[in-house]
C-alpha positions as CSV (number, residue, x, y, z in Angstrom):
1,X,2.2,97.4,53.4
2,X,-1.6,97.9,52.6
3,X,-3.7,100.7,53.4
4,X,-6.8,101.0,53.0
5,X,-8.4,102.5,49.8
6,X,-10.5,105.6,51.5
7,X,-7.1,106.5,53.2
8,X,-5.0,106.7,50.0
9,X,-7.6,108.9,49.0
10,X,-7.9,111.1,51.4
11,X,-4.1,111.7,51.3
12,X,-4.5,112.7,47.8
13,X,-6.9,114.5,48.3
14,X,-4.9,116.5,51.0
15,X,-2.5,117.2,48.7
16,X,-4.7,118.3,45.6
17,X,-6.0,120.8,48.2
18,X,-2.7,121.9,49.0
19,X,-2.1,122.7,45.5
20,X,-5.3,124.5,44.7
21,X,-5.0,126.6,47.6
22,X,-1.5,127.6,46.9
23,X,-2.4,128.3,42.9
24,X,-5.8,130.5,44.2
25,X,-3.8,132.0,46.9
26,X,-1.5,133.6,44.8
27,X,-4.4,135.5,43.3
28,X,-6.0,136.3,46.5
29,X,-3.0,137.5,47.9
30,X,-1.3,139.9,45.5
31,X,-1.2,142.7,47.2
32,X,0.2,140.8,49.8
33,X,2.7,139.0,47.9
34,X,4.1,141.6,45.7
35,X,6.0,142.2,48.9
36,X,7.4,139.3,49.4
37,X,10.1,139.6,47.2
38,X,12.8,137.8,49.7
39,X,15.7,134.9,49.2
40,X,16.5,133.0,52.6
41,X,18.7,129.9,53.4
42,X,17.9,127.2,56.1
43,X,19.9,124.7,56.9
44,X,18.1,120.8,57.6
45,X,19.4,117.3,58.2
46,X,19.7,115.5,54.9
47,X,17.6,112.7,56.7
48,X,14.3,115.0,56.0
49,X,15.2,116.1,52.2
50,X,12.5,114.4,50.7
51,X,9.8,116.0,53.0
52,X,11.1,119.2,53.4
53,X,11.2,120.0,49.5
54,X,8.1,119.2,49.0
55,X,7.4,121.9,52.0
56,X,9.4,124.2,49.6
57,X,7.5,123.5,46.8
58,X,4.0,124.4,48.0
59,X,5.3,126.9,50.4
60,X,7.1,129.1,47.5
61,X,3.7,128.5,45.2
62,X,1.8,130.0,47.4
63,X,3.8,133.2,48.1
64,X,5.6,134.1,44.8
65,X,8.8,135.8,44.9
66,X,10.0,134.2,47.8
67,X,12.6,131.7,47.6
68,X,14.1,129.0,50.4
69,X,17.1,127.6,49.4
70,X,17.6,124.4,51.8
71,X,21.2,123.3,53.1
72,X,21.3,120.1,53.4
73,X,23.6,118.4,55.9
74,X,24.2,116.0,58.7
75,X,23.1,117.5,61.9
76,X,25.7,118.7,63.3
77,X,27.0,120.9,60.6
78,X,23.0,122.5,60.8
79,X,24.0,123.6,64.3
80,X,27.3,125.1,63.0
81,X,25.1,126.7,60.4
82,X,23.0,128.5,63.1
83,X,25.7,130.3,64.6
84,X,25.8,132.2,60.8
85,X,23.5,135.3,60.6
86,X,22.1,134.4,57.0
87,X,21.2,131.2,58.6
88,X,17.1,131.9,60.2
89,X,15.8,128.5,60.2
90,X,17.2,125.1,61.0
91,X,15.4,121.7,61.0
92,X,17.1,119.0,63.1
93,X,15.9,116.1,65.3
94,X,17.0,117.7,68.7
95,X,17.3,121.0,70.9
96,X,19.8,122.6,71.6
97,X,22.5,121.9,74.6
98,X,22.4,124.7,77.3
99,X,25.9,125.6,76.2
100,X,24.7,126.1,72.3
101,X,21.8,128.4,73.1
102,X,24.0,130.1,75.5
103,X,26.1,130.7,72.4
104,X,23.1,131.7,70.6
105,X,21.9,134.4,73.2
106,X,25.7,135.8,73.5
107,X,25.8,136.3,69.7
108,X,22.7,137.5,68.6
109,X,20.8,138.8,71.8
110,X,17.2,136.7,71.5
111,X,17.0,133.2,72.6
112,X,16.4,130.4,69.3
113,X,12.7,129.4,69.6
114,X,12.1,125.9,69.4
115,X,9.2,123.4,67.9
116,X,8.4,120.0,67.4
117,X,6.5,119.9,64.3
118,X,6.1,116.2,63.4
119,X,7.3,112.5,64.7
120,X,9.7,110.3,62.2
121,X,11.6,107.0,62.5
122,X,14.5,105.6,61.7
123,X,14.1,102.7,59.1
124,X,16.4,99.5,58.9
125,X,16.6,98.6,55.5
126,X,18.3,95.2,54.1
127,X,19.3,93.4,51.1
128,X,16.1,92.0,49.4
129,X,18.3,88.9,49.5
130,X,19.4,88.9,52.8
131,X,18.1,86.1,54.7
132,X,17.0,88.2,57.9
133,X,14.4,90.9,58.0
134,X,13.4,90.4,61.3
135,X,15.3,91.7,64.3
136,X,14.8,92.2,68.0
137,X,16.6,95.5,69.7
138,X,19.1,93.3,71.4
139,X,19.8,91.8,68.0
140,X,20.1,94.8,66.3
141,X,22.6,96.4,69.4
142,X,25.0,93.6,68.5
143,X,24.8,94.5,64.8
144,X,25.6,97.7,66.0
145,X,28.1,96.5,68.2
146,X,29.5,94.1,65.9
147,X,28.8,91.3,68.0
148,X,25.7,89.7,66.0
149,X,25.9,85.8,65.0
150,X,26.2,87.0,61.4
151,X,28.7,89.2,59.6
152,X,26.5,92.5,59.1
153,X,27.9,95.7,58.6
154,X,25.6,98.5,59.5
155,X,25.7,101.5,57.2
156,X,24.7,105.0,57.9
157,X,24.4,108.6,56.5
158,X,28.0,109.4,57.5
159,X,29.5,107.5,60.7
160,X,29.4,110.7,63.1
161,X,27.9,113.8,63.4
162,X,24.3,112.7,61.6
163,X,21.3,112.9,63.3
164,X,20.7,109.2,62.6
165,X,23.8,108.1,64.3
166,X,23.4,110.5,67.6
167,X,20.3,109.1,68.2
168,X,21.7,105.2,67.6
169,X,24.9,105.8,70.1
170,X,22.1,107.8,72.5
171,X,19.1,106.0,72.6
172,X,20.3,102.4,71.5
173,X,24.1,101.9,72.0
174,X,23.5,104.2,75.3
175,X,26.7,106.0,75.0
176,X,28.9,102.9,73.6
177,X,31.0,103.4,70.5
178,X,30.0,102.0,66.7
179,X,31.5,98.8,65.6
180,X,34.4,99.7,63.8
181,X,32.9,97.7,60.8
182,X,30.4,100.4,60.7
183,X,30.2,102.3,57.1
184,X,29.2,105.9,55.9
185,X,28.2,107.4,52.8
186,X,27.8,110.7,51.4
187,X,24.0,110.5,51.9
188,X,21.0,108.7,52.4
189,X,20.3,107.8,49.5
190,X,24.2,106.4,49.0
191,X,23.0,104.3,52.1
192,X,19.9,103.2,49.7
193,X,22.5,102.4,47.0
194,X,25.0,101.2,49.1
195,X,22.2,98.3,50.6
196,X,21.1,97.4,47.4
197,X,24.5,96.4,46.2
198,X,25.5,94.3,49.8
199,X,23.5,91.3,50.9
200,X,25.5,91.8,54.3
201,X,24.8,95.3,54.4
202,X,22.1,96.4,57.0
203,X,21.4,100.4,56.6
204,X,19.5,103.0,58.4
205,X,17.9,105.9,56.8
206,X,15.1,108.4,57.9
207,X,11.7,106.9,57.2
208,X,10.7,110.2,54.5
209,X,13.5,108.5,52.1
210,X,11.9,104.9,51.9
211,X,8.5,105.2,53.4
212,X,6.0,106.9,51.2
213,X,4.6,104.4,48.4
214,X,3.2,106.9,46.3
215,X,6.1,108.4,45.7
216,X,8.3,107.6,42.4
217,X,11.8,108.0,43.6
218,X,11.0,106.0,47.0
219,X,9.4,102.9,44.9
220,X,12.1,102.5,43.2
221,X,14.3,102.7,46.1
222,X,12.0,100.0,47.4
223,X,12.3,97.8,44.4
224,X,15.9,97.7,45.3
225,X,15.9,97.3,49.2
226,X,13.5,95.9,51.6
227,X,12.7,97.4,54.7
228,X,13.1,95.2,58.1
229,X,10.5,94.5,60.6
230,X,11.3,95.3,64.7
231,X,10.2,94.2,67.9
232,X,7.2,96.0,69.0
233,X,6.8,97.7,71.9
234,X,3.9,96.4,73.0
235,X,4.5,92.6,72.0
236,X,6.9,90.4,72.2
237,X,7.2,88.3,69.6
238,X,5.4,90.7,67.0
239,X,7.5,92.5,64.8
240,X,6.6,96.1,63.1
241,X,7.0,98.0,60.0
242,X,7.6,102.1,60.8
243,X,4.6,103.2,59.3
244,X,2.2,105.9,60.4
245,X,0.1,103.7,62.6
246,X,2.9,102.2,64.2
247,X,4.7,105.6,65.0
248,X,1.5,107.5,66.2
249,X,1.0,104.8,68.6
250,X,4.7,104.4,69.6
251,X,5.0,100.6,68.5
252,X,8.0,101.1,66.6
253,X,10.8,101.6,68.7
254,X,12.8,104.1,66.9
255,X,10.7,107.0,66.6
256,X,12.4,110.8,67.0
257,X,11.2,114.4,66.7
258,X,11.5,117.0,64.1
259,X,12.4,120.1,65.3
260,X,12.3,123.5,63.8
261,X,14.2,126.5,65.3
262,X,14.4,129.7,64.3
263,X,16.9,133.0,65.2
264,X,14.6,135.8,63.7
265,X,14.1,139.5,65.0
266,X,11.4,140.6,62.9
267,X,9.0,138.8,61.0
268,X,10.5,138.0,58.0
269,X,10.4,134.7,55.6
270,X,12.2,132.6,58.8
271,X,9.2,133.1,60.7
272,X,6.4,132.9,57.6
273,X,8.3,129.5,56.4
274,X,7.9,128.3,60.4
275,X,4.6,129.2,60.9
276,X,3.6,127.7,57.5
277,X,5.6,124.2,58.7
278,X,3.4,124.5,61.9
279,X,0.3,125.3,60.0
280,X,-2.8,123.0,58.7
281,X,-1.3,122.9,55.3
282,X,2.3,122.1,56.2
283,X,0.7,119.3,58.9
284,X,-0.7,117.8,56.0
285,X,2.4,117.5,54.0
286,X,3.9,115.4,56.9
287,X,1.0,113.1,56.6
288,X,1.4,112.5,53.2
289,X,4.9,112.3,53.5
290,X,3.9,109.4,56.2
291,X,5.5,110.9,59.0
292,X,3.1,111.9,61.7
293,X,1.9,116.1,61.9
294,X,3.0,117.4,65.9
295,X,0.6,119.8,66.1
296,X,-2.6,119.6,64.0
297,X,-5.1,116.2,64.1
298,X,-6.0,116.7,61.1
299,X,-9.1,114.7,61.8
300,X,-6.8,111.6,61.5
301,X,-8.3,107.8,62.0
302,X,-5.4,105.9,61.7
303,X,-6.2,102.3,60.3
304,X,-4.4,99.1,61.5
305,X,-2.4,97.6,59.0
306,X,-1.3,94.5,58.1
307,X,2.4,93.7,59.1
C-alpha cells in the first residue's frame, strides 16, 4: 500500500512533536511532576498492544515518576479485571452490558465512564502462498462456518472470549457458532506465526499488529504474511485493504471502536492516562499507529490510495 510522500511526513513529524513535547514538558512541568510519583495497572485487549505501548511510552516521558503497567488479555478477562479495585482503566472494543455496570455501581458506588477514543479493524491475513487473497463477506462467513469450497481453517487470538472473536460471532456469524476447525493461539502475534507457517491458514488479528509500515516488528510480520483484500462497502466487485482511508470512510467492512473506561473517584493517574488517550497528543498516536483518532481531526486530509 502507497501513501503519499507529504503524508509519511507529516506522520513523522507528529511523532517527533510528540517526543519533543514530552522531553520539554518534563522541564516545564517539575513542580508539577514531582508529584506524580504514582504506579497504576490497566487492563487492555491484547489486540491493541502495539498501540497502546507506544501511548505508555510518551505518556510516562512526559510525566516522570509515574508508571502504567498494562495487562494484557482477551477481552473478556479485561472486564473481570474491572470488577478489581487496583484495576482504574480498561481499554476494550465494547461497553458494558446493563447487568456489568449494574455490577459496577453495586460495588463501587459511581457509574464506569465510557469513551470511544479511536476506530480500528479487524485484518484477514493469509499465507503469502495461499492462492486467495481476495474474499467477499459471504465467502468469508463460510470460512467461518467451515462451509467454504476450500479447506481453510480460520485462526484467532484464542477461540472465545477475545474481542476479535465477539465481534465475528456478533456482527458476521450473527449469533452462529465457529466452525469447529477454528484455531486459537496464545496471542496475536502466535496468530502472525501461526499464518506464516500454514498455507491453509486464514487468521484475524487487530489491524495495530500488521498495519503500520513504518514500524520494524510489523514489517517483518508482513514479510511473512500477506494481508487479504474485502468487499467494499460501497462497490461490488472492488475489494479493500483496512487502511486509514478505508476505515475513516467506512469501506472496509470490519471496522470496531476502542473504548476506554475508567472506575476513578478522584483524579488520579486513571483519569490523567484517559484524558491524555483523549487528548491532541494521544489522537495523534492513533494516527500514526494507522488507526483512526475518535475525537480530534487533527487537521486530517486523507489521500486515496491505491488498492
Amino acid at each position: 500500500m502507497l501513501m503519499l510522500p507529504v503524508i509519511k511526513f507529516c506522520r513523522t513529524f507528529f511523532y517527533a512533536v510528540c517526543l519533543f513535547v514530552a522531553c520539554n514538558s518534563c522541564g516545564n512541568d517539575q513542580e508539577t511532576n514531582s508529584k506524580e510519583v504514582e504506579t497504576i495497572y490497566i487492563s487492555a485487549d491484547e489486540s491493541f498492544k502495539p498501540v497502546i505501548d507506544s501511548q505508555i511510552q510518551v505518556y510516562e516521558a512526559r510525566h516522570p515518576g509515574t508508571k502504567i503497567i498494562p495487562l494484557y488479555k482477551p477481552e473478556a478477562a479485561c472486564i473481570k479485571d474491572f470488577m478489581v479495585d487496583s484495576i482504574k482503566l480498561v481499554i476494550i472494543t465494547r461497553k458494558f452490558l446493563p447487568e456489568e455496570e449494574n455490577a459496577i455501581v453495586d460495588s463501587f458506588k459511581l457509574a464506569p465512564h465510557y469513551r470511544v477514543i479511536a476506530k480500528d479493524a479487524v485484518a484477514v491475513i493469509v499465507n503469502p502462498q495461499a492462492p486467495d487473497s481476495l474474499f467477499t463477506m459471504d465467502e468469508l462467513k463460510e470460512v467461518l462456518q467451515g462451509r467454504f469450497k476450500k479447506n481453510l481453517i480460520p485462526v484467532f487470538d484464542a477461540t472465545r472470549a477475545t474481542s476479535t472473536v465477539r465481534f465475528i460471532i456478533d456482527s458476521l456469524l450473527h449469533g452462529d457458532e465457529l466452525t469447529s476447525k477454528a484455531r486459537g493461539a496464545n496471542s496475536s502475534e502466535g496468530v502472525i506465526d501461526y499464518v506464516s507457517k500454514n498455507q491453509d491458514a486464514i487468521g484475524f488479528v487487530g489491524v495495530s499488529w500488521v498495519g503500520n509500515h513504518e514500524d520494524t516488528m510489523q514489517i517483518s510480520f508482513l514479510k511473512k504474511v500477506k494481508i487479504a483484500q474485502l468487499e467494499s462497502t460501497d462497490t461490488r466487485g472492488s475489494y479493500v485493504l483496512p487502511v486509514q482511508a478505508n476505515i475513516y470512510y467506512r469501506r472496509y467492512p470490519m471496522i470496531r471502536d476502542v473504548v476506554s473506561i475508567l472506575k476513578e473517584k478522584n483524579n488520579g493517574l486513571g483519569h490523567s492516562f484517559a484524558s491524555f488517550l483523549s487528548g491532541e497528543i494521544g489522537q495523534k498516536i492513533f494516527w500514526r499507529a494507522y488507526l483512526i483518532p475518535a475525537l480530534q481531526n487533527l487537521g486530517r486530509r486523507i489521500v486515496s490510495a491505491e488498492e
